[in-house]
N, C-alpha and C positions, 0 to 999 in steps of 0.2 A: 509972880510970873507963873504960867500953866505951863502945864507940857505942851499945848498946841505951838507953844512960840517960846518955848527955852532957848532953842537953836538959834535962836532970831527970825523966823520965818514967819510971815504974814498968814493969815488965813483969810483968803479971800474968794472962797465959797463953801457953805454948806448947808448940808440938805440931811434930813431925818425922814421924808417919804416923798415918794414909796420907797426910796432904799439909801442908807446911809450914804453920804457921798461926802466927800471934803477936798479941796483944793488947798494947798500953802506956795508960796512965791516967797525967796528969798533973793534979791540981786537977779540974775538971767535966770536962775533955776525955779521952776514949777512944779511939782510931784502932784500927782489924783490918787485919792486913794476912794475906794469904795468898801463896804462891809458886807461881811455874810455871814449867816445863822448858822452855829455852831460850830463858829472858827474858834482854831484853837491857837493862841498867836503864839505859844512855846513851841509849838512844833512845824511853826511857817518856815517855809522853804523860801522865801521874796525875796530877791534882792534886784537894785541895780548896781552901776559904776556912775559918778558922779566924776568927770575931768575939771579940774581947779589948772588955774596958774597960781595959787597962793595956797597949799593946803596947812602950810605951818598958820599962816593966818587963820582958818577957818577951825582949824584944831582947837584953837587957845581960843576961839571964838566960842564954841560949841561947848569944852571945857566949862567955861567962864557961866554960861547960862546955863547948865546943868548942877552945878555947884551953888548956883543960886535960886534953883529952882526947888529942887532935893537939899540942898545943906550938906551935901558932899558930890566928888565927881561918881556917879555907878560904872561899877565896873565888871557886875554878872548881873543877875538876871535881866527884866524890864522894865523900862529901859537901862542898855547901859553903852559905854564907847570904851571901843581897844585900843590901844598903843598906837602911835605913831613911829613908824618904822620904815624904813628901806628893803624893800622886797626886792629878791633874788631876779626877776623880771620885768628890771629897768621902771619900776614905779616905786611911788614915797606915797605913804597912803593909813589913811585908818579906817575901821569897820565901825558904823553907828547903827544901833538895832531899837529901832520905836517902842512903845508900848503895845504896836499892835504885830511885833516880831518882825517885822520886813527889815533887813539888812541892807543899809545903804551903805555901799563903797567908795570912799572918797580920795581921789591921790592925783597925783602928779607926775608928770611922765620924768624920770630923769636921766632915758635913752632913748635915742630913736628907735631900740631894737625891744618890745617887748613879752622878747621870748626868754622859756625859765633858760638861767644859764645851769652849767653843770654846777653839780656840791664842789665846794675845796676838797682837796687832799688833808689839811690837817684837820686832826682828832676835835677839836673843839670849836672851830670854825664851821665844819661838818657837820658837827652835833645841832650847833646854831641854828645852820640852814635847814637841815630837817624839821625842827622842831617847829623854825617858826612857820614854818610851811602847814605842817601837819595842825597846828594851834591856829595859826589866822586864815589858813586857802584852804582847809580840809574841816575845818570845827571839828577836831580830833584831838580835844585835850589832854584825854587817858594816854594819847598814842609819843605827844610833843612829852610828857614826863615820863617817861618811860623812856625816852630818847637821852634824853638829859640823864636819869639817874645813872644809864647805863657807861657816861664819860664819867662824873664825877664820883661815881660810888657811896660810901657811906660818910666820907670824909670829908671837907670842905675847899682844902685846896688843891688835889691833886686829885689824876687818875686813877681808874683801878686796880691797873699795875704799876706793879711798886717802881718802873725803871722810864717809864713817860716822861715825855717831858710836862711841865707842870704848867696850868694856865695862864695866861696874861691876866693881870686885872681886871680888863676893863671886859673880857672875857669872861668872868667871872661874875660879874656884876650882870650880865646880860643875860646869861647862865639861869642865875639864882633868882632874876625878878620874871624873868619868864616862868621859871618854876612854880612861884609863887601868884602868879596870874595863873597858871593852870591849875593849880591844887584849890585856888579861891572855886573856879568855874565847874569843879568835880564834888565840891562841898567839905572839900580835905582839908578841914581850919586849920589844924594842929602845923602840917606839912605847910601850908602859907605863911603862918604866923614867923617859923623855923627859916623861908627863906628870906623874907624881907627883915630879916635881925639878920643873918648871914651877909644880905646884897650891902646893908647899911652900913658894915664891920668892914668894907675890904678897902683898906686905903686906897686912892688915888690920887692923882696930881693931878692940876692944871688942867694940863695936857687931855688927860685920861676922863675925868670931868666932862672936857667937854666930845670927845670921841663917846660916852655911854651918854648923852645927855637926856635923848631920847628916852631909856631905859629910867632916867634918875626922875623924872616926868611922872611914869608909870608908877616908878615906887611911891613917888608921894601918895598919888592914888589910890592905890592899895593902901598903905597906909591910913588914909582917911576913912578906907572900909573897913578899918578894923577898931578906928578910934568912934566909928556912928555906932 
């Protein structure tokens, strides 16, 4: 399977002159894409929003054929796909970024309201929301760890100051694989490597399991970028 149809998506026009042109259809979605001379696709600014009623489905869809496209899921350069996540602005959603840079956003409304809400008040909830804000709505990687190291410090399970209260697990885990997704995307192997053996060490139940599951998702993937 090629790139053109990893995703599952048809290709159902294309043209080489006078100017590059391609059409794909997936289900009701159709995307145009055209080329131009001396595009630089690391540095495209493209994007759209793609509205699903199923994006857990099209996630594991997308996954599924990229993995078998490549022999692992990408998860930095081109192409690659972000986490599936619950955003602070009533959507459920993840970033897929083509070989030719263009960021398509794909999610699910899970409010009728979507506008950012406020940060939390606590320490590591807070840190969360920043961060993931700054890593998926800002493409601010340098900005989302720096967020992060600044709650958990040097240490693994606690605060900077020594009298905090200490984090949830499953906090912890979401924490650490987000970490490790940002230091992947800034080329900080050493720092990647260090959070996904941390996200993987911090027991959870059940319970906990399935409240990070999302996260536990992403680790594998990362994971698989470091076993290619």
């Amino acid at each position: 399977m090629g790139e053109k149809t990893a995703l599952g998506f048809e290709v159902t026009f294309e043209q080489r002159s006078p100017n590059p042109y391609a059409v794909v259809e997936r289900g009701g979605v159709e995307l145009q894409f055209f080329g131009l001379k001396s595009y630089e696709p690391a540095a495209s600014v493209s994007t759209c929003y793609v509205v699903t009623d199923d994006v857990d489905g099209l996630y594991a869809a997308f996954r599924a054929g990229l993995k078998r496209a490549y022999g692992r899921v990408p998860t930095r350069g081109l192409p690659r796909i972000g986490p599936l996540k619950d955003m602070s602005y009533g959507m459920r959603q993840f970033l897929m970024t083509d070989p030719g840079g263009n960021c398509v956003r794909v999610g699910q409304p899970t409010s009728e309201d979507q506008h950012h809400r406020p940060a939390p008040r606590e320490t590591y909830a807070r840190a969360l929301h920043h961060a993931s804000l700054l890593a998926d709505s800002r493409d601010d990687p340098a900005a989302a760890a720096k967020v992060i190291d600044r709650v958990l410090g040097p240490g693994t399970d606690g605060p900077v100051g020594p009298d905090g209260p200490a984090p949830t697990a499953s906090q912890l885990v979401r924490l650490f694989v987000l970490r490790a997704d940002v230091a992947a995307r800034t080329g900080d192997e050493e720092t990647a490597a260090d959070a996904i053996r941390r996200a993987g060490a911090v027991p959870l139940t059940d319970e906990e399991r399935e409240e990070v599951r999302d996260s536990l998702v992403r680790l594998e993937d990362l994971r698989g970028r470091e076993r290619a």
